[in-house]
N, C-alpha and C positions, 0 to 999 in steps of 0.2 A: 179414396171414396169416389165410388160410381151414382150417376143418379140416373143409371139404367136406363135410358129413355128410347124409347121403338124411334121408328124414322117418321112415323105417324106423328109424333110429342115432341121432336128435336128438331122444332122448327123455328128458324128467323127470317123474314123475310125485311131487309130492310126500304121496302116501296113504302111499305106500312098498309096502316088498318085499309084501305080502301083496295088494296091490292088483293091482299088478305087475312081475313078476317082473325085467325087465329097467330100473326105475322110475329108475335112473342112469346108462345107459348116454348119454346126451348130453352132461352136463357132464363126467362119466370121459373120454367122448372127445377133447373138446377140451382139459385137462387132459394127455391123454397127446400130443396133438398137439403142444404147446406144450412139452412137456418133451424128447421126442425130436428138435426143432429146438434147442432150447437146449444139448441133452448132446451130438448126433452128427449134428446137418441144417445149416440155412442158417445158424442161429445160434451154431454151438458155436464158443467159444473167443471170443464176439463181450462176451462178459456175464458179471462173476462173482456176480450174483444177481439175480431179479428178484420183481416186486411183481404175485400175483393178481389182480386187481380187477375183480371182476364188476360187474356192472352197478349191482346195490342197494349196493352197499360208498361210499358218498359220502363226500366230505373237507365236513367242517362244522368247518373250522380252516383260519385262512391257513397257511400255513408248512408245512404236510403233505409235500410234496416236497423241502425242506429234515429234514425228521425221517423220510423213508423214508432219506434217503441217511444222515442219522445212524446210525439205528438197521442200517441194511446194511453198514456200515463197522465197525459192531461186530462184526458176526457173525465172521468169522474167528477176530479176537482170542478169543471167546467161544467158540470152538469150538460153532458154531448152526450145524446144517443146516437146521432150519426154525423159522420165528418170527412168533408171530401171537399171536392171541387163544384163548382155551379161550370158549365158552356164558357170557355173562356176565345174561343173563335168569332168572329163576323158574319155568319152566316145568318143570322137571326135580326141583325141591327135593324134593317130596311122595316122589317115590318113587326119590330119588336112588343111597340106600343100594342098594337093586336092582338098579343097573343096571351092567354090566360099568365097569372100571374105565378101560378104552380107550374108552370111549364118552363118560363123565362128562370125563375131562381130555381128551378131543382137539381141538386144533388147528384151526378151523374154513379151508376150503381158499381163503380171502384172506388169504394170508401171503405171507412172506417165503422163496424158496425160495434158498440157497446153494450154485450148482452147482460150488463148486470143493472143497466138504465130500463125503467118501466116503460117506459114510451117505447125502445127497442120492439118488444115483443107485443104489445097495443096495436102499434102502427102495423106489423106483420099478421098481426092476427086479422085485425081488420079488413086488410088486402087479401088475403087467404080466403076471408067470406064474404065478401062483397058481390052482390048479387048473383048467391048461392055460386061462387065461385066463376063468372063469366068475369071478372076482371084479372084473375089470371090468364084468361086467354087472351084478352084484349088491349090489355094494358101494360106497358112495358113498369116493370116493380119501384123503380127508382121515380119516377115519375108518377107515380100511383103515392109512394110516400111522401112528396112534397103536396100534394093535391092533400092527404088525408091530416096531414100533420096543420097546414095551412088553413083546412079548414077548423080543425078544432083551436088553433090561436084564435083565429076571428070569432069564435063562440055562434058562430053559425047555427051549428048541433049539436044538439044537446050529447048528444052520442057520444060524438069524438071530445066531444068539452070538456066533460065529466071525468074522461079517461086522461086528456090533457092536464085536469088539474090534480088528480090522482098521480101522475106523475111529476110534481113539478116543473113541469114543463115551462122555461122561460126563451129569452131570444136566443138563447146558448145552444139550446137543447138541438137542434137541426142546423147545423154551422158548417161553413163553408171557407172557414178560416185555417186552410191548411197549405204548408208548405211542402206536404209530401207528395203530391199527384195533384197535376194539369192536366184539368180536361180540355183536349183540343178537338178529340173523335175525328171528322172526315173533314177537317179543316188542311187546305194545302200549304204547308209551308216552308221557307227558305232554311237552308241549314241552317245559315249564319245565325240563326235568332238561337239566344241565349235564354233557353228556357228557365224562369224562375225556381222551377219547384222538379223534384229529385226522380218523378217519377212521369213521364207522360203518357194521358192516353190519348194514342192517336197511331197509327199504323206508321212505318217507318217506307213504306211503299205511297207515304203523302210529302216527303219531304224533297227537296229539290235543289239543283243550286240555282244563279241568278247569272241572266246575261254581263258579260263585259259593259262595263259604261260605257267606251269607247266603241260599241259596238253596234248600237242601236240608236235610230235617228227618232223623234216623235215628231210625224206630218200634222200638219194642223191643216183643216179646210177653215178660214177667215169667211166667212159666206156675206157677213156685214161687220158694222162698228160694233157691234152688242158682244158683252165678252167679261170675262170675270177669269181667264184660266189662266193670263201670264199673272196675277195676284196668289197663283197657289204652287208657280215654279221654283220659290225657294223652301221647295218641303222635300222632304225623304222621298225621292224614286227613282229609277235607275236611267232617266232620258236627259244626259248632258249636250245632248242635240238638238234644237229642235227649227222645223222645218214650218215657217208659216205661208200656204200660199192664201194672198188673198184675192178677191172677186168684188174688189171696189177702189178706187181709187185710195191709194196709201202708195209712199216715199217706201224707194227696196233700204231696207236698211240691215246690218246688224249688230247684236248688243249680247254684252258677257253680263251676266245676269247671278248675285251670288248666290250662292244652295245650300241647301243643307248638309252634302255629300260633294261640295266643289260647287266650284264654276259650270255656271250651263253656257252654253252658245247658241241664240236665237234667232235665225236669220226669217227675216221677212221680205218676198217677194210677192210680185204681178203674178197672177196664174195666166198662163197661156192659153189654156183649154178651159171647155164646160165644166161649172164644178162637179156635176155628176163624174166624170171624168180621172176626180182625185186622185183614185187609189192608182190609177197609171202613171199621171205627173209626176207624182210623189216619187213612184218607183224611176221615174226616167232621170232624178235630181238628186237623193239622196246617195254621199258615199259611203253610208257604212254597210257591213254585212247584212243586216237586218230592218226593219220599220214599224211600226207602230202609227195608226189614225185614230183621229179623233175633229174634232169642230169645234167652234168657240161657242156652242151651247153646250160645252161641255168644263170642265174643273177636271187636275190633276188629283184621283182619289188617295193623296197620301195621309200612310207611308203606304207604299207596293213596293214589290217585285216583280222583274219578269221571268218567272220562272222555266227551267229550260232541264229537261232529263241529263243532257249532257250536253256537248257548247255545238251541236247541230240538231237541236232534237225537243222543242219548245212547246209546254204543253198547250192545248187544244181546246179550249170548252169547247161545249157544244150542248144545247138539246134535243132531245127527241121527237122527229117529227110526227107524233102522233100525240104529244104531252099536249095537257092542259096550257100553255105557257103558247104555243103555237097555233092550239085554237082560237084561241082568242084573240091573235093577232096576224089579221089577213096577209100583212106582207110580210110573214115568217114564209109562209107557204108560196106565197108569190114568190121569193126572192131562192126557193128550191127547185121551183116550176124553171123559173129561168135557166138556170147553171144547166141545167138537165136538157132544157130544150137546145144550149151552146154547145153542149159539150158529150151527149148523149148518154147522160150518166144517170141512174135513180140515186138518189140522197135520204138516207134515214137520218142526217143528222139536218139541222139547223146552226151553222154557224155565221155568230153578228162581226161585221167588215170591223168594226173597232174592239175584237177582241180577238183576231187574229195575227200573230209574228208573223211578216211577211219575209221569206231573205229576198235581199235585193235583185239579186242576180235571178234568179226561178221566176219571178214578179215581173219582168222586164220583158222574160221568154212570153208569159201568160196573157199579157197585154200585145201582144203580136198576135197570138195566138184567138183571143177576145176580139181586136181589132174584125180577124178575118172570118169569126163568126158571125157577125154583127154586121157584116155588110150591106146587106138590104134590111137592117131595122135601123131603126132611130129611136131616140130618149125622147123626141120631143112630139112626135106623133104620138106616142106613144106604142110603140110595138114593142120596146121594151119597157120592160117594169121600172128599171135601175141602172146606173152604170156598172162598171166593177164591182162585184160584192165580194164578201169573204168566200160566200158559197159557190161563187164562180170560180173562184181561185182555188178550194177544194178539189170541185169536180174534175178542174182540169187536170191538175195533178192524178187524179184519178184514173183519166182514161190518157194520161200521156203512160208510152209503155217504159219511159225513162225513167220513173218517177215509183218508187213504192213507198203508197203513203202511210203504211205501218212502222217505216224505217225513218219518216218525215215530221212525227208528231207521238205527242203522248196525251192521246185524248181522254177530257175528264167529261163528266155530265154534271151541269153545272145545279142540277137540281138535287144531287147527291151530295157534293162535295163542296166546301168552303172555297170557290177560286175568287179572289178579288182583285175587282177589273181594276185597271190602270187609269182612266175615264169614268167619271159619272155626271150624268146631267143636271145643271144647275136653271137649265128652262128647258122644254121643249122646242123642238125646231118648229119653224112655221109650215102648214100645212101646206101639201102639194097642190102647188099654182095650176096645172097641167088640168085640160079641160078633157078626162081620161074615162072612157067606159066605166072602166072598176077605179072606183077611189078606195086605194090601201091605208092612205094615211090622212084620213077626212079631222074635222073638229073632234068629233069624239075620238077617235083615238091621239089627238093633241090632251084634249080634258084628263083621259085615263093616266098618259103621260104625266101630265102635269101632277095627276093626284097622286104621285109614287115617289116624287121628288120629297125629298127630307131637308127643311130648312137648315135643322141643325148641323148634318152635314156638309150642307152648301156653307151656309155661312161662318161656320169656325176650325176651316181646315188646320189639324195641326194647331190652333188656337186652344187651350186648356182656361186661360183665362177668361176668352172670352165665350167659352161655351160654359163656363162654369157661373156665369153671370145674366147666364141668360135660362130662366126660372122651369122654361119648359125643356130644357138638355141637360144632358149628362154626359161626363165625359170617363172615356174608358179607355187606360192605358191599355196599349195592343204595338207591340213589333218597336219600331226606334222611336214610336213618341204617342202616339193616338189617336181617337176617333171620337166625335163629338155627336151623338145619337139622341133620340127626340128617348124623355125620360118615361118610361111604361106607366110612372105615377102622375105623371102630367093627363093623363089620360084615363078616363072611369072604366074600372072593367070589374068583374064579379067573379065570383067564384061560386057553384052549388054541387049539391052532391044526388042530387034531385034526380028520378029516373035515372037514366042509362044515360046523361050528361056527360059523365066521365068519361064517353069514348066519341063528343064532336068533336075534338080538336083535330083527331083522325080523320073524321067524315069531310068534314069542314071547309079544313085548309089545304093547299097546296102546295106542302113542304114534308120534307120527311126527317124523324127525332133521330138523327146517330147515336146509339149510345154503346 
């Protein structure tokens, strides 16, 4: 079965709606093709349910055809019109609370459709004509069905109500209770994870291995006493090293530290140099092949990985230096300005110093090489914006001709893809002392900071118990144990179907639906 579609109609773009307007209209189409054969064309009355499966959705379990017909044999019984997976990646945690409620629980569109259930062909129909057909263009279908489904539970509309209770429609009826297909979509992750469920969708071009333990040191800048990260070193992540310099009076010491994956080893030391200065220290002290930074406003985000294409080849976020994400944060720009004016290189990307794998050895040339840029600026004049940054360490590899950096990295965009950082901040840093023309990182951008941080996160890393006791978190098994997320119900949000509503989450926000 073809669903003929011109090049005009067989469009996806996944930027989404704000990029372009029509960004779903090819998989909607074939979606609808597929459903009006099944309800009332060559196949009606041939099937009383069938199974999505797009191209990424692979079975990584024998017996998957054996447990689609299980789980399809239940649906009746269960009164299920559709049955699948909800987002089971990270990518959404941080600003989950935010975002419509139809959009966090919906159904990702490799499921299970039950065409002999009423609501099946209600919810379809209704999507089909929703303003006189503009939400087929605009709206991706799977997400259009928890929206329409959603609001006729709540009795919102009388519309969808009526047609809800005409269906029997109870909590059954739109269920996500399935062991056959995980939805992960553009979430990255480590082979090793043992996926639950027989089917995943997610591209197999997302998946990676993880560095050597023994391979990778984690720098820490000590900047003062304030600090909460060695309390989250006995969690799941791959840093059995770690490197504390500090920049205040503290005893060098070091301590075997128990893990969740082994023994870590924590040496703390005097830093020699200015802390702007780190990321070279670090690189001039650390034995292993590789490094990782971060500061004590920061907490170890476990569980992580550090993901690596092959054991020389570690992937790379990065943003787009023209995204939204980069306007709004002056020393994105500032800190591309610089690498560019060291090392005579343009940068389209944006990459943050504590989300780059440094290897040790490359790191040591770059800081010689940094040094002799830098000769007539200073940090504290301010001529320079920053010490070392990641985007310094980019460029130069860039314009070294020893160096090709297609063969050095496997860069993701972190506004596409689920990559989760190693680091997240449990405060903000204090605002730049430095009495500097341009202030990049003034009170207000501390504030913005400040208001991104997620308590729940900070406070029950790896904690199940204790996020599970604390009324405004939820906790969410994810990878060797989990994640402890501020719950979307702690939080008032609405739902309407009211005008052209149905396509702000597109306008809106700053994130884009993989499905």
């Amino acid at each position: 079965m073809s669903a003929m579609l011109n090049p005009e109609q067989d469009v996806y773009d996944n930027r989404g709606y704000t990029t372009n307007k029509h960004w779903v209209s090819g998989p909607n189409a074939v979606f609808s093709k597929i459903m009006t054969a099944m309800l009332e064309g060559e196949f009606m009355d041939m099937y009383d349910t069938f199974f999505l499966m797009e191209m990424d959705a692979v079975p990584i379990k024998s017996g998957w055809l054996d447990q689609f017909e299980t789980e399809a044999l239940e649906m009746p019984g269960g009164n299920m019109a559709v049955r699948g997976s909800q987002y089971l990646g990270d990518k959404w945690d941080l600003f989950k609370s935010m975002m419509p409620t139809y959009l966090v629980d919906h159904i990702n569109g490799n499921a299970m459709y039950n065409l002999k259930h009423p609501w099946t062909k209600a919810v379809y129909d209704a999507f089909h004509s929703m303003g006189g057909g503009t939400m087929m263009e605009e709206m991706a279908f799977d997400v259009a069905f928890a929206m329409i489904t959603m609001d006729a539970m709540s009795g919102s509309s009388s519309q969808f109500a009526a047609a809800w209770t005409a269906a029997n429609g109870d909590s059954q009826t739109y269920n996500w209770d399935s062991m056959l297909v995980g939805n992960y979509a553009n979430t990255l992750l480590n082979t090793s994870f043992e996926f639950p469920t027989y089917i995943r969708h997610g591209s197999s071009k997302n998946l990676f291995e993880t560095v050597e333990d023994d391979e990778v040191t984690l720098g820490v800048a000590m900047f003062d006493y304030q600090g909460i990260l060695k309390a989250t070193v006995p969690t799941h992540h791959p840093f059995k090293k770690i490197l504390a310099l500090t920049y205040y009076p503290q005893p060098d010491m070091t301590e075997t530290i128990e893990g969740s994956n082994g023994n870590v080893t924590m040496e703390t030391a005097t830093a020699t140099r200015n802390a702007y200065y780190h990321l070279c220290e670090t690189a001039s002290l650390v034995k292993t092949k590789w490094f990782a930074l971060t500061d004590n406003y920061h907490i170890i985000k476990a569980p992580v990985s550090v993901l690596m294409e092959t054991e020389d080849k570690p992937v790379l976020p990065y943003v787009l230096r023209n995204s939204k994400y980069c306007g709004e944060r002056p020393n994105c720009e500032a800190s591309m300005e610089q690498a560019e004016t060291l090392f005579s290189i343009t940068l389209n990307y944006h990459h943050d110093k504590y989300e780059v794998l440094y290897k040790t050895e490359d790191a040591k040339k770059f800081c010689e090489a940094w040094d002799l840029a830098t000769t007539s600026q200073s940090w504290s004049d301010c001529s320079l914006a920053f010490g070392p940054t990641g985007d310094d360490y980019i460029a130069w590899k860039i314009s070294d001709p020893n160096y090709n950096i297609t063969n050095e990295f496997t860069p993701k965009d972190k506004t596409r893809y689920g990559w989760r950082a190693w680091t997240s901040l449990w405060n903000p840093a204090p605002v730049d002392s430095r009495d500097c023309s341009t202030t990049l990182y003034s009170p207000k951008e501390y504030l913005e900071t400040l208001g991104n941080i997620s308590k729940c996160a900070v406070s029950y890393v790896e904690d199940e118990s204790g996020c599970a006791g604390d009324a405004s978190c939820m906790w969410k098994p994810m990878f060797e144990s989990g994640v402890c997320i501020q719950d979307p119900r702690s939080v008032t949000t609405s739902t309407t179907l009211a005008g052209s509503v149905y396509s702000s989450i597109e306008v809106s926000m700053d994130m884009t639906v993989e499905d």
